[in-house]
N, C-alpha and C positions, 0 to 999 in steps of 0.2 A: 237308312242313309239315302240322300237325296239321289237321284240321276243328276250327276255334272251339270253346271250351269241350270237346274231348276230351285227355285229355290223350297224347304222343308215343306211338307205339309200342315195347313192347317187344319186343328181339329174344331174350327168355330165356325168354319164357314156355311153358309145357306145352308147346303145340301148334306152336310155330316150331320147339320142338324135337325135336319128332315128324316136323315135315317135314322137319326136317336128318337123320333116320335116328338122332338121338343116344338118345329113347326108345320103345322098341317099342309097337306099336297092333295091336290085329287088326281090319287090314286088309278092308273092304269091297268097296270101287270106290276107283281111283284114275286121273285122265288128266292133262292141262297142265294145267287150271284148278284142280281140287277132288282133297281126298284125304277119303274116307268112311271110319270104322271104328266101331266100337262102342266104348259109351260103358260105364268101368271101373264107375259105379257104376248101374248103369240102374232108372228110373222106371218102365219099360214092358214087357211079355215082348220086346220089340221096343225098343231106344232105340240109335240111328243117331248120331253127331257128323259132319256137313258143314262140312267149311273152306277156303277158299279160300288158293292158295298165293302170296299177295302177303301184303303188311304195311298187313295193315287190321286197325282198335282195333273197328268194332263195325259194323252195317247203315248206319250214316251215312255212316262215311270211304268203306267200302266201296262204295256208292251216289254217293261226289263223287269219288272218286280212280278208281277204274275203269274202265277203258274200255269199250266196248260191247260188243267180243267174249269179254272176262272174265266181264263182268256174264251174258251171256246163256250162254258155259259153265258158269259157275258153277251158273245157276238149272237147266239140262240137268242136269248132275251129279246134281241133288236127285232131280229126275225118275227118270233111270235107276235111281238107289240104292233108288227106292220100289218102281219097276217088277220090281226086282233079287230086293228085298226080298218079294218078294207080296202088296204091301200095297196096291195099286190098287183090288181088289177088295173087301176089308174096311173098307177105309179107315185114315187116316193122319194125325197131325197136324204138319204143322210150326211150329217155335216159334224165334224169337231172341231175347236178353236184352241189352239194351243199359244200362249203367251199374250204380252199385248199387242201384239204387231197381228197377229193373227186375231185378235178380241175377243183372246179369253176372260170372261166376267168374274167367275167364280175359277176357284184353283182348285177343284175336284175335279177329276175324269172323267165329261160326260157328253153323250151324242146327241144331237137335235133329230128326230123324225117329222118334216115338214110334207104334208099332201096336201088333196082335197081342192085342189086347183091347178091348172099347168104354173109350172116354177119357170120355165122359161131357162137361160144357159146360166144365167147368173143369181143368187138369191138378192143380191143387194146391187145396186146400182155402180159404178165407179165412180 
């Protein structure tokens, strides 16, 4: 059942179909919870996609439907992919987009890892 006001999950989108194997990603980090890969069209010398492999529409469902040890490999996952990444040191930004107002692309639950240069206060301009 959906969280209120989002609407069902889709099981065709990009990144479900990434995790079925059906389309190719270069591959990051991947264990049970999260599969990381780079992101086709990247923001940053550095832009990371974190997604969780259950059927969640955005950080809400994700956050009500999840169970504990999801939730907290999932947030692991991010962790290690930054650690992975060398980005601990220079620093990192993570970002989620929920809906369209927020600009969410895809309607799976997933985090952007953006380094490899100063990000500045804002990522995108106003």
């Amino acid at each position: 059942m959906p969280v209120s006001g989002l609407p069902p999950y889709d099981g065709g989108n990009i990144f479900a179909r990434i995790l079925r194997g059906e389309i190719p990603a270069r591959k990051v980090y991947e264990d049970e919870h999260a599969l990381a890969f780079h992101d086709i069209a990247p923001r940053a010398p550095v832009h990371v996609l974190v997604i969780p492999k259950g059927e969640y529409v955005s950080v809400a469902d994700f956050s009500a439907k999840a169970d504990a040890e999801v939730v907290a490999g999932f947030w692991r996952a991010v962790g290690q992919v930054a650690r992975q990444l060398g980005l601990e040191g220079p620093g990192y930004r993570v970002l989620t987009n929920m809906g369209p107002d927020g600009g969410q692309e895809v309607p799976h639950f997933h985090v952007h890892i953006f380094g490899g240069r100063p990000l500045g206060p804002m990522l995108l301009e106003p």
